[in-house]
py3Dmol code that shows the C-alpha trace and the ligand (Angstrom):
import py3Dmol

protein = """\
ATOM      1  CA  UNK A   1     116.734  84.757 104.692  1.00  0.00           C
ATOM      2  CA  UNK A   2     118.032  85.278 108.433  1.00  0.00           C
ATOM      3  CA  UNK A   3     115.851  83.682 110.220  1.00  0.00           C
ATOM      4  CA  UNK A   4     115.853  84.214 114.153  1.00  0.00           C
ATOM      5  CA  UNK A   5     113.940  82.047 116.356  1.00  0.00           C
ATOM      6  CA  UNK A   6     113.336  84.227 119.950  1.00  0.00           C
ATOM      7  CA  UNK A   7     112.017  82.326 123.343  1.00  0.00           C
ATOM      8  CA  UNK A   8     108.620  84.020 123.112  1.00  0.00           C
ATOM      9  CA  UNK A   9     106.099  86.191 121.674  1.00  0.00           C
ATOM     10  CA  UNK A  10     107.471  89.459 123.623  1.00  0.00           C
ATOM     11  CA  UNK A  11     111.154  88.484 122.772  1.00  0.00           C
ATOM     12  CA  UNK A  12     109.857  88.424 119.144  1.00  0.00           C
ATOM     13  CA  UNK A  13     108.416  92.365 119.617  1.00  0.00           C
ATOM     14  CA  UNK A  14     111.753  93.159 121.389  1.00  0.00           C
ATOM     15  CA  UNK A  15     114.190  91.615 118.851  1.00  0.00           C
ATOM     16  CA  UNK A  16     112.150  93.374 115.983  1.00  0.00           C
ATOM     17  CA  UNK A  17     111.741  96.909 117.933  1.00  0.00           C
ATOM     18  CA  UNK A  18     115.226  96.966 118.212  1.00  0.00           C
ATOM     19  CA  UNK A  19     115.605  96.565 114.172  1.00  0.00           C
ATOM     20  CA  UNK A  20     113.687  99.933 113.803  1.00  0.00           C
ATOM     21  CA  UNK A  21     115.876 101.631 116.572  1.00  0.00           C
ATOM     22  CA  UNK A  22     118.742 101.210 114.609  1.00  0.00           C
ATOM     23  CA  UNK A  23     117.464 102.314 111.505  1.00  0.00           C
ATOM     24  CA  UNK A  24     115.776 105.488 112.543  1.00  0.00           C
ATOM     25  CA  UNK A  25     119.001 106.011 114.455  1.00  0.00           C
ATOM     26  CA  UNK A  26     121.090 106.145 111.342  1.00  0.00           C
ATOM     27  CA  UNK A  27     117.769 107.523 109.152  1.00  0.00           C
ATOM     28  CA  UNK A  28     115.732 109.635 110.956  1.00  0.00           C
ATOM     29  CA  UNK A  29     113.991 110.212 107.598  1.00  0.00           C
ATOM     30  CA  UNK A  30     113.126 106.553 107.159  1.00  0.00           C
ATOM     31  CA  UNK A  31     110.225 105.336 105.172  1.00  0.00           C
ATOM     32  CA  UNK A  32     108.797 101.935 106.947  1.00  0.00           C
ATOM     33  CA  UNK A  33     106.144 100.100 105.573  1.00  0.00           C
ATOM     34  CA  UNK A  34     103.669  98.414 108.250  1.00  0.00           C
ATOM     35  CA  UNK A  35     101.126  96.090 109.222  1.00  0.00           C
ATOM     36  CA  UNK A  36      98.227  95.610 110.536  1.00  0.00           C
ATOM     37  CA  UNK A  37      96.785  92.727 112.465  1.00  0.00           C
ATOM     38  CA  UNK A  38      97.287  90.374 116.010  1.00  0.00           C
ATOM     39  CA  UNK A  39     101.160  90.266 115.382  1.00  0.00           C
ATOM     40  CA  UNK A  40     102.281  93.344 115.282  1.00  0.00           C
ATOM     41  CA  UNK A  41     100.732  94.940 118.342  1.00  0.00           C
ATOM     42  CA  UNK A  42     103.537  93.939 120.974  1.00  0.00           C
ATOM     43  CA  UNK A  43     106.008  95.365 118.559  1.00  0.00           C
ATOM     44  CA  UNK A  44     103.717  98.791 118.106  1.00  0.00           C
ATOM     45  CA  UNK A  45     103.598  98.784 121.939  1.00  0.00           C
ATOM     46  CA  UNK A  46     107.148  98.485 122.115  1.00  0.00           C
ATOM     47  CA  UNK A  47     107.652 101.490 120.076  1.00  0.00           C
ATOM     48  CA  UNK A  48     105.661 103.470 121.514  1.00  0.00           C
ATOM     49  CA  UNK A  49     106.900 102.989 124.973  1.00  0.00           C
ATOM     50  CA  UNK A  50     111.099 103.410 123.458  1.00  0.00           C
ATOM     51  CA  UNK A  51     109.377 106.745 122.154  1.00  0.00           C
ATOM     52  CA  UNK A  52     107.784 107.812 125.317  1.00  0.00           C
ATOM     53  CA  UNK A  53     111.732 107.278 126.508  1.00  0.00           C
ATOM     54  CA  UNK A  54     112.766 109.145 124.167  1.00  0.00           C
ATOM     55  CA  UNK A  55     114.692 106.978 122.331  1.00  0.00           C
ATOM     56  CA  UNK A  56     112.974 107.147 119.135  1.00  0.00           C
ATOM     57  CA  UNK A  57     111.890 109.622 117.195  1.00  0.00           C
ATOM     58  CA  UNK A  58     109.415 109.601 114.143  1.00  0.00           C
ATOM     59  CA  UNK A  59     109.294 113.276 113.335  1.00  0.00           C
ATOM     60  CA  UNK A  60     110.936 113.005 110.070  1.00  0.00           C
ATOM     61  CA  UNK A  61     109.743 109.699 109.174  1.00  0.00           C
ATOM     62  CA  UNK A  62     107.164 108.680 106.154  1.00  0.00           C
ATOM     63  CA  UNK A  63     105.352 105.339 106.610  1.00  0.00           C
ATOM     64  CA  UNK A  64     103.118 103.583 104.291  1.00  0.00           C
ATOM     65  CA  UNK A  65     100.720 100.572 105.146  1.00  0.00           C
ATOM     66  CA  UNK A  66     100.561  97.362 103.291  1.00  0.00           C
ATOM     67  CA  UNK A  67      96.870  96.882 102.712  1.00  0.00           C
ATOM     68  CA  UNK A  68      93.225  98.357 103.911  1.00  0.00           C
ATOM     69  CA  UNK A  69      89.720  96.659 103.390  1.00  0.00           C
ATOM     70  CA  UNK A  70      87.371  97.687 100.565  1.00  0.00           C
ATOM     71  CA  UNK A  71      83.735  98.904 101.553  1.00  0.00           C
ATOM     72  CA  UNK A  72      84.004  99.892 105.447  1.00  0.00           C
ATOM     73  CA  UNK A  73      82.554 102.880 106.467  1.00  0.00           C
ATOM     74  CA  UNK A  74      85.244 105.868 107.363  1.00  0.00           C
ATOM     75  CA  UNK A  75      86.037 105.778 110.284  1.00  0.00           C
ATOM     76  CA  UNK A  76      84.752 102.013 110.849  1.00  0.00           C
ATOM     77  CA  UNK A  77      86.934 100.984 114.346  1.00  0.00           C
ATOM     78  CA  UNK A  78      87.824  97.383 111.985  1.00  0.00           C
ATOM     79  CA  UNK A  79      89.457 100.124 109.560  1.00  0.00           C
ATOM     80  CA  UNK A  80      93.288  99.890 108.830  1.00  0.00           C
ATOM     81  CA  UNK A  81      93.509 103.639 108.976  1.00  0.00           C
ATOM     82  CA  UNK A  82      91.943 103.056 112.863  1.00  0.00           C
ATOM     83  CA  UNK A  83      93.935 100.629 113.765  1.00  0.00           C
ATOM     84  CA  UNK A  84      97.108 102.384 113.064  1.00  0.00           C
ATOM     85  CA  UNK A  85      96.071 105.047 114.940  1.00  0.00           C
ATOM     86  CA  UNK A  86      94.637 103.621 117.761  1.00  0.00           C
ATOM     87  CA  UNK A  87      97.629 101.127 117.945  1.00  0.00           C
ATOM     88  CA  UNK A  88     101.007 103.165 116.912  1.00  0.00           C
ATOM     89  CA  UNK A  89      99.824 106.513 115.164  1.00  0.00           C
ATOM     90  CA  UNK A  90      98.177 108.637 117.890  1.00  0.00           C
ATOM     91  CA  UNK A  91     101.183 107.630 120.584  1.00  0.00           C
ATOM     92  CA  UNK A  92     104.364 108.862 118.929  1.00  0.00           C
ATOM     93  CA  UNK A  93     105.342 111.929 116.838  1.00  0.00           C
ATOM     94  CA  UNK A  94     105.055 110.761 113.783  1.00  0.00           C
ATOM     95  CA  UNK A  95     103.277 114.060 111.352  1.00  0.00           C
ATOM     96  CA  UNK A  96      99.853 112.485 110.208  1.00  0.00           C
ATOM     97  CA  UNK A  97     100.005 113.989 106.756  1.00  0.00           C
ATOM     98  CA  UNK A  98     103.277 111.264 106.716  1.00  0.00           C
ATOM     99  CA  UNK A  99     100.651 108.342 107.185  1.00  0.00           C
ATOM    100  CA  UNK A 100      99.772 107.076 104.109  1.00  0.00           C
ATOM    101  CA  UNK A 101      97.656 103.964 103.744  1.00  0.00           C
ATOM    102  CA  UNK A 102      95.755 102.673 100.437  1.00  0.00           C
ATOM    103  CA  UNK A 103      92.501 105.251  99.294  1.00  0.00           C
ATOM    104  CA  UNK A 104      89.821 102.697  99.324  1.00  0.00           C
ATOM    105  CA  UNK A 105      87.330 105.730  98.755  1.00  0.00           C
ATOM    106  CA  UNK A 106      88.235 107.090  96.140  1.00  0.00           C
ATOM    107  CA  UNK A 107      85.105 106.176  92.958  1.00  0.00           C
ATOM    108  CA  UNK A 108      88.147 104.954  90.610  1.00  0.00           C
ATOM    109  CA  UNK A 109      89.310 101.900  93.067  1.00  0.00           C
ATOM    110  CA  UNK A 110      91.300 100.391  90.041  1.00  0.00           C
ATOM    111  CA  UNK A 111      93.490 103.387  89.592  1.00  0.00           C
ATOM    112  CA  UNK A 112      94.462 103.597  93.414  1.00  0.00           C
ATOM    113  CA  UNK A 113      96.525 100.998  93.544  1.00  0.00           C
ATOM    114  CA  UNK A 114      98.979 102.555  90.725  1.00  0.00           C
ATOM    115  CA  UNK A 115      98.884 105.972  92.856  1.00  0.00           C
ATOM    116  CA  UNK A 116      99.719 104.177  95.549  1.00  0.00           C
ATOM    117  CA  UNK A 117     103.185 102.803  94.096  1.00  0.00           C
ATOM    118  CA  UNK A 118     103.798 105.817  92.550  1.00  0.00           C
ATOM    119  CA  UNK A 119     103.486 107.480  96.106  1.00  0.00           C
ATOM    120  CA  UNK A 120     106.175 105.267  97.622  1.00  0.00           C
ATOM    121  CA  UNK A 121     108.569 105.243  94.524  1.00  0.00           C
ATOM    122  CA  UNK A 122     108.065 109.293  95.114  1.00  0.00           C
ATOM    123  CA  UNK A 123     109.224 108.901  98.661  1.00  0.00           C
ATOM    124  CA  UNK A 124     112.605 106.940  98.086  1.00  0.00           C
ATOM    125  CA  UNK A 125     111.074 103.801  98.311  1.00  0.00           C
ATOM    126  CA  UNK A 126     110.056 101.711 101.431  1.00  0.00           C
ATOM    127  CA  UNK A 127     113.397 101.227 103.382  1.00  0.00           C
ATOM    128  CA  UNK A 128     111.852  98.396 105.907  1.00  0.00           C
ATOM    129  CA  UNK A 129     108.685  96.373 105.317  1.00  0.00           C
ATOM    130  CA  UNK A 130     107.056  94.905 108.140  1.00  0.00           C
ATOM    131  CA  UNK A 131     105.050  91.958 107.246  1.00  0.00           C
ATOM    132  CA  UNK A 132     102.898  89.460 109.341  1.00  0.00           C
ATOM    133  CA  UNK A 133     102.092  85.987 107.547  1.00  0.00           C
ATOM    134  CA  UNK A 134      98.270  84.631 107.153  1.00  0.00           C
ATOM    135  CA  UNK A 135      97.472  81.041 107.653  1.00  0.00           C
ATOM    136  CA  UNK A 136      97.459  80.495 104.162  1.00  0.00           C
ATOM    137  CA  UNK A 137     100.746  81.950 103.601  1.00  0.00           C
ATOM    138  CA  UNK A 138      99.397  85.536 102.604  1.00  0.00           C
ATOM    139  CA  UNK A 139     101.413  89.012 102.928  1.00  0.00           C
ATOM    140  CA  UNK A 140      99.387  91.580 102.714  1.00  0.00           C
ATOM    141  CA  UNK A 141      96.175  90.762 101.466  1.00  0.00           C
ATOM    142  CA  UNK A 142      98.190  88.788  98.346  1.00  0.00           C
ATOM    143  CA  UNK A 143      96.372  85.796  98.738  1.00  0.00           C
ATOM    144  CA  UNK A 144      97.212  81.975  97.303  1.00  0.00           C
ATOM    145  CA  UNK A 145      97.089  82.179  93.279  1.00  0.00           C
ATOM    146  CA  UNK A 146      98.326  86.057  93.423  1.00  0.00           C
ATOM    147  CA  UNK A 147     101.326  86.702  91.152  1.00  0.00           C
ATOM    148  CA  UNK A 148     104.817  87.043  92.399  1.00  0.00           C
ATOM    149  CA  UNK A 149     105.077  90.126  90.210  1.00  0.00           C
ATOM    150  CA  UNK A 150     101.289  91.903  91.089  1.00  0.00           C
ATOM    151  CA  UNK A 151     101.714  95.582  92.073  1.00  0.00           C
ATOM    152  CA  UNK A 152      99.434  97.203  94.291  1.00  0.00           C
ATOM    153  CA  UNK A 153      95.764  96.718  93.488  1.00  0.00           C
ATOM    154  CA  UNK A 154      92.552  95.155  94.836  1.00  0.00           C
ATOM    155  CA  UNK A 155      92.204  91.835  95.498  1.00  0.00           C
ATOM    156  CA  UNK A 156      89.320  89.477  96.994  1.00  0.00           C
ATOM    157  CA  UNK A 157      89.703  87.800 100.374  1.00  0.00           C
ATOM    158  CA  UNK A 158      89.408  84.544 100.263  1.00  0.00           C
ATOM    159  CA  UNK A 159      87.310  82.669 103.043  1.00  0.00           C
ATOM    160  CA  UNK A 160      89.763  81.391 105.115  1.00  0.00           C
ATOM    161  CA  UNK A 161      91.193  84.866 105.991  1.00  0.00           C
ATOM    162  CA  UNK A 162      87.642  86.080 105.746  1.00  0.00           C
ATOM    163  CA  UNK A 163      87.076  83.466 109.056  1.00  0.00           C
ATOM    164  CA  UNK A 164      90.391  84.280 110.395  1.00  0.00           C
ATOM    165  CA  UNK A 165      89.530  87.847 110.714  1.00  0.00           C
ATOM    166  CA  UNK A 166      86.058  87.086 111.684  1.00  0.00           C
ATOM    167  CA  UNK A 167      87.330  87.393 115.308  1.00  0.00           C
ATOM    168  CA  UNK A 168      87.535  91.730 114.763  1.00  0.00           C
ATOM    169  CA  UNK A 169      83.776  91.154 113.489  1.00  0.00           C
ATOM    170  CA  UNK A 170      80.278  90.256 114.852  1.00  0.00           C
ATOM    171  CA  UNK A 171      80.609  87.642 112.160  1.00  0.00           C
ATOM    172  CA  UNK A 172      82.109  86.611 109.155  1.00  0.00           C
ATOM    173  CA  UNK A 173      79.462  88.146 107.144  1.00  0.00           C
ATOM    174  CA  UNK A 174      80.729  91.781 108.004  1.00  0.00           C
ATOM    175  CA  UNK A 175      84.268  90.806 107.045  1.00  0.00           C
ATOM    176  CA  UNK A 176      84.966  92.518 103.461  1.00  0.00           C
ATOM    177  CA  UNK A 177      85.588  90.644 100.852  1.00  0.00           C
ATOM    178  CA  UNK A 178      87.786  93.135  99.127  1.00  0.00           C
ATOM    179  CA  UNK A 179      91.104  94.915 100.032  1.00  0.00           C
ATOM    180  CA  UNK A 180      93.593  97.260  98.313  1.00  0.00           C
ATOM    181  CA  UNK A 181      96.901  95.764  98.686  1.00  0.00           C
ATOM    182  CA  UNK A 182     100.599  96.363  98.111  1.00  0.00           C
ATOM    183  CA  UNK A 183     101.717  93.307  95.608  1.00  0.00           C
ATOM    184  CA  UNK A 184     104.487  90.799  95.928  1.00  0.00           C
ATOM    185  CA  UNK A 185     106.371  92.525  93.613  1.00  0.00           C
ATOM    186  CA  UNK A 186     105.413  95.808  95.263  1.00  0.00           C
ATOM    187  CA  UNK A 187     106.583  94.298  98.660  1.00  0.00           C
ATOM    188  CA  UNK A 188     109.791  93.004  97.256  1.00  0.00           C
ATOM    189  CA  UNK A 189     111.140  95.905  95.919  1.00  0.00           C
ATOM    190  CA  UNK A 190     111.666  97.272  99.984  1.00  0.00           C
ATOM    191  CA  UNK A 191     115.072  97.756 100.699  1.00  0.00           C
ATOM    192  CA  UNK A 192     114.793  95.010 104.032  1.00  0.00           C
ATOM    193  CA  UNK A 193     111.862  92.898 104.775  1.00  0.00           C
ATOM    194  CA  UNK A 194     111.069  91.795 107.992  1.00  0.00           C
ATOM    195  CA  UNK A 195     108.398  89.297 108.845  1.00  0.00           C
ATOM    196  CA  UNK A 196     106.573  88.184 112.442  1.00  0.00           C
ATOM    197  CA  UNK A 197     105.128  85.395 112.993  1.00  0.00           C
ATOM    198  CA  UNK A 198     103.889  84.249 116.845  1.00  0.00           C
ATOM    199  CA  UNK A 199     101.877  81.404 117.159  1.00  0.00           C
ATOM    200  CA  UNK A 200     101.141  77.218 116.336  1.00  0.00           C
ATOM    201  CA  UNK A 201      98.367  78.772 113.722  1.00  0.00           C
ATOM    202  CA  UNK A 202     101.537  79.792 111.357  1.00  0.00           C
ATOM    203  CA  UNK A 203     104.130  77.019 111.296  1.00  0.00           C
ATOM    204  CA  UNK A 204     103.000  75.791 108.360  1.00  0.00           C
ATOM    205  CA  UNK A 205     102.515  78.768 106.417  1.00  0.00           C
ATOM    206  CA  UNK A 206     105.944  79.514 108.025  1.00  0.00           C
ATOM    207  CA  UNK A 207     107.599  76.233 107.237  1.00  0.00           C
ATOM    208  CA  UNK A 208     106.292  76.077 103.683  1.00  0.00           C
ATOM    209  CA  UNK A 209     107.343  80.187 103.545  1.00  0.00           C
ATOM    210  CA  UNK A 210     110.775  79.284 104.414  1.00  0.00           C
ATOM    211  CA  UNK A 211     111.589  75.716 103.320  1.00  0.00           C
ATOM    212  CA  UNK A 212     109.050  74.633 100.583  1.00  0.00           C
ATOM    213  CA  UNK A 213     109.290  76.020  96.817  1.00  0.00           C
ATOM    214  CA  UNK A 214     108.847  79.763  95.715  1.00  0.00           C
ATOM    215  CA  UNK A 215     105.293  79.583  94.404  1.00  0.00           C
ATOM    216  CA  UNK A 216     102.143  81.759  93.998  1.00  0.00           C
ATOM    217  CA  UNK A 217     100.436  78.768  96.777  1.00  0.00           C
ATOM    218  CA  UNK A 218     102.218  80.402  99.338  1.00  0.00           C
ATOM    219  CA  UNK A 219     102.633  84.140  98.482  1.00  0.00           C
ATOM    220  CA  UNK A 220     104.844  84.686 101.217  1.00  0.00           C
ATOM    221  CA  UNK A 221     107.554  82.170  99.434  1.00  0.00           C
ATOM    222  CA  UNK A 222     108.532  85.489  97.481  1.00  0.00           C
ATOM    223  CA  UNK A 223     110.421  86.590 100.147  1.00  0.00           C
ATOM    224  CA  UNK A 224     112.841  83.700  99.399  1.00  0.00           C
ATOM    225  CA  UNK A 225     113.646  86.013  96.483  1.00  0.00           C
ATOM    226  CA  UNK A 226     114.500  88.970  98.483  1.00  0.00           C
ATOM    227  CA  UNK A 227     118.252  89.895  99.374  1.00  0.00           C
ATOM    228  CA  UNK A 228     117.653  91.249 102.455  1.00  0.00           C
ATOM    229  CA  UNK A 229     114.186  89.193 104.482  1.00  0.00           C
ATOM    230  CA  UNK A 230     114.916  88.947 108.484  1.00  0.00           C
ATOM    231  CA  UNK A 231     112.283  86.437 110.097  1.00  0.00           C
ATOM    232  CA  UNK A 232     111.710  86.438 114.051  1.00  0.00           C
ATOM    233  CA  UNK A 233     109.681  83.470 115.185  1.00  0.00           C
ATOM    234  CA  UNK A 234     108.346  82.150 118.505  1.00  0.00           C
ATOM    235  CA  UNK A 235     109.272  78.356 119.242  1.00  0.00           C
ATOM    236  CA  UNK A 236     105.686  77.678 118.425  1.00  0.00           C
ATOM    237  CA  UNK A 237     105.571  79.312 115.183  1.00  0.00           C
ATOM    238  CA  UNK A 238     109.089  77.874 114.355  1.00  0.00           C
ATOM    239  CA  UNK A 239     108.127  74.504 115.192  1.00  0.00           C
ATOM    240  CA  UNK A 240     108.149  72.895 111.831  1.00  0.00           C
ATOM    241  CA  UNK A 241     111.252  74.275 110.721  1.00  0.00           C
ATOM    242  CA  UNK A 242     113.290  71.135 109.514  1.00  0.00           C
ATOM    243  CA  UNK A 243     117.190  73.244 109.637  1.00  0.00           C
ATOM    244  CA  UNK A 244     115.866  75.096 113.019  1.00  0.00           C
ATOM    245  CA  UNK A 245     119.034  74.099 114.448  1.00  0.00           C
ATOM    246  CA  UNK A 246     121.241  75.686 111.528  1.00  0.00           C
ATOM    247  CA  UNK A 247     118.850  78.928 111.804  1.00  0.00           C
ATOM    248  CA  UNK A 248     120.210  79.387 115.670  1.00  0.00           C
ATOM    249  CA  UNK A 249     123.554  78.147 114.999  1.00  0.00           C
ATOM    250  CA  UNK A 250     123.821  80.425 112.006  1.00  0.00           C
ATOM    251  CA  UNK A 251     122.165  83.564 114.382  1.00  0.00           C
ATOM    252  CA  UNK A 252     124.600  82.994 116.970  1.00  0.00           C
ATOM    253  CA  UNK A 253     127.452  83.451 114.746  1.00  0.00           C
ATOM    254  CA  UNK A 254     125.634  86.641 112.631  1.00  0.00           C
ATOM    255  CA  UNK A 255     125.691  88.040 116.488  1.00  0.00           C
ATOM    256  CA  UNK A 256     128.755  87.164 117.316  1.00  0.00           C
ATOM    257  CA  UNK A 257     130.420  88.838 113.371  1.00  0.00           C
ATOM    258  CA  UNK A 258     127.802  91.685 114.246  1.00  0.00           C
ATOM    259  CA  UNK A 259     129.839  92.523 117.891  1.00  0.00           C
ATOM    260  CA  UNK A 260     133.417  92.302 116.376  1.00  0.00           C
ATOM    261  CA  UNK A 261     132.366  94.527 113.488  1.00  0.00           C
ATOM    262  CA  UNK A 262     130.930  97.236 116.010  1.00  0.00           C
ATOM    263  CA  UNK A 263     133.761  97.236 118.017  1.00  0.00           C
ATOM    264  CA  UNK A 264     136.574  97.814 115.683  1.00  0.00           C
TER     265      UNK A 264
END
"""
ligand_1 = """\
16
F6R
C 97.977 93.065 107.719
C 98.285 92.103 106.673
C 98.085 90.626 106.841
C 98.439 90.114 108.232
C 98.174 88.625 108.344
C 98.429 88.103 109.724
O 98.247 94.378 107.283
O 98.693 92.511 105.641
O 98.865 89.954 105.886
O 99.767 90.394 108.506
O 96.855 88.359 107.985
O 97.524 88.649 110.610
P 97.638 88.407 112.184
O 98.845 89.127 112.636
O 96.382 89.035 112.749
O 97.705 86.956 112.388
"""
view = py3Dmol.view(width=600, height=400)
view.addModel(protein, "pdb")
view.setStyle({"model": 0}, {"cartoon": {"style": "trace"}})
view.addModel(ligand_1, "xyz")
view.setStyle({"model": 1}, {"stick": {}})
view.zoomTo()
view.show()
């Protein structure tokens, strides 16, 4: 895992926004994977605004998102598909028949999840996966218990993201309590992973993510088993890191390999 630790939460969206320059740069046909919630946003913003520059482009790109809740109305403002739009979607030129995000209303639920892999694997395969980390070490909506291996299918919230999202709600009660979500093994097949995390309400999810065992308690351990995971952190998300020290020693020099390579 490279894990860079960045002096704040808008560093974090920079450092990360300038991962997906590159990459549509040298693949303008790119398919990214995204995310949805708090974290994200600043990055969203900051693509949007290196679009509106014209420094990106999205015209050829294919993007599929991670997860969407079961059982809210279309067109519900709490919706995945809404959020996308409202937050990256309706800004940049990206063709909305490229958007794909799970079918949560479709009658056969338990089949969508297979379509949905299939979909991706029919694209080329997700060639960056965003990724945002829950307080109890979820990605997507793969929650404590889920298997390393699980594919894309529904899966119950449990109630601790239940109250964590509560704050998008009136109350806790409207939260679903069912999702459609990429798996773990879904997640790991992307080509590059890249997770955010901002905050003091993840360092432990993050330190156990990064530093504890790979097990199905903290989903987002998987990741350990990925050849290619980047992590940006804010200080106070990073703050439990026992080797932060090696992590920025270890970035400095990645940096420093990265400029001599470029140059010659
Ligand atoms: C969102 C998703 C979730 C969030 C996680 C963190 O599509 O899959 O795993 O990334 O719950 O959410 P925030 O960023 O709101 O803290």
């Amino acid at each position: 895992m490279r894990v860079i630790i960045e002096s704040d939460a808008d560093a974090v969206a920079e450092c990360a926004s300038g991962f997906f320059q590159s990459l549509l740069l040298h693949k303008p046909d790119v398919v990214l994977g995204l995310a949805t919630g708090s974290t994200p946003i600043k990055l969203y913003q900051k693509l949007i605004q290196k679009f509106q520059q014209g420094l990106l482009n999205f015209q050829q790109a294919t993007t599929f998102n991670l997860d969407e809740y079961v059982g809210l109305e279309i067109g519900h403002p709490e919706s995945y598909r809404c959020f996308m739009q409202e937050q990256l979607f309706r800004h940049i030129n990206v063709r909305p028949e490229a958007t794909h995000l799970p079918q949560v209303e479709s009658k056969n639920l338990l089949r969508q999840g297979a379509d949905y892999d299939e979909k991706i694997l029919a694209a080329g395969g997700i060639d960056l996966q965003l990724l945002g980390i829950g307080s109890d070490g979820h990605i997507g909506f793969n929650e404590p218990g889920s298997s390393l291996a699980s594919r894309t299918r529904i899966k119950a919230l449990t109630r601790v993201t239940r109250q964590d999202n509560a704050r998008f709600f009136n109350s806790i009660d409207d939260v679903p309590k069912l999702s459609v979500t990429m798996g773990i093994g879904s997640i790991l097949k992307a080509r590059r992973c890249m997770l955010l995390a901002t905050g003091p309400a993840k360092a432990k999810a993050i330190q156990a993510m990064i530093e504890g065992s790979v097990t199905a308690r903290v989903p987002a351990s998987a990741l350990q088993l990925h050849p290619d995971t980047i992590v940006i952190l804010d200080p106070d998300a990073a703050k439990l890191l026992q080797f932060k020290d090696y992590y920025q020693d270890s970035e400095l020099l990645q940096r420093e390999l990265e400029s001599t390579t470029t140059e010659t």
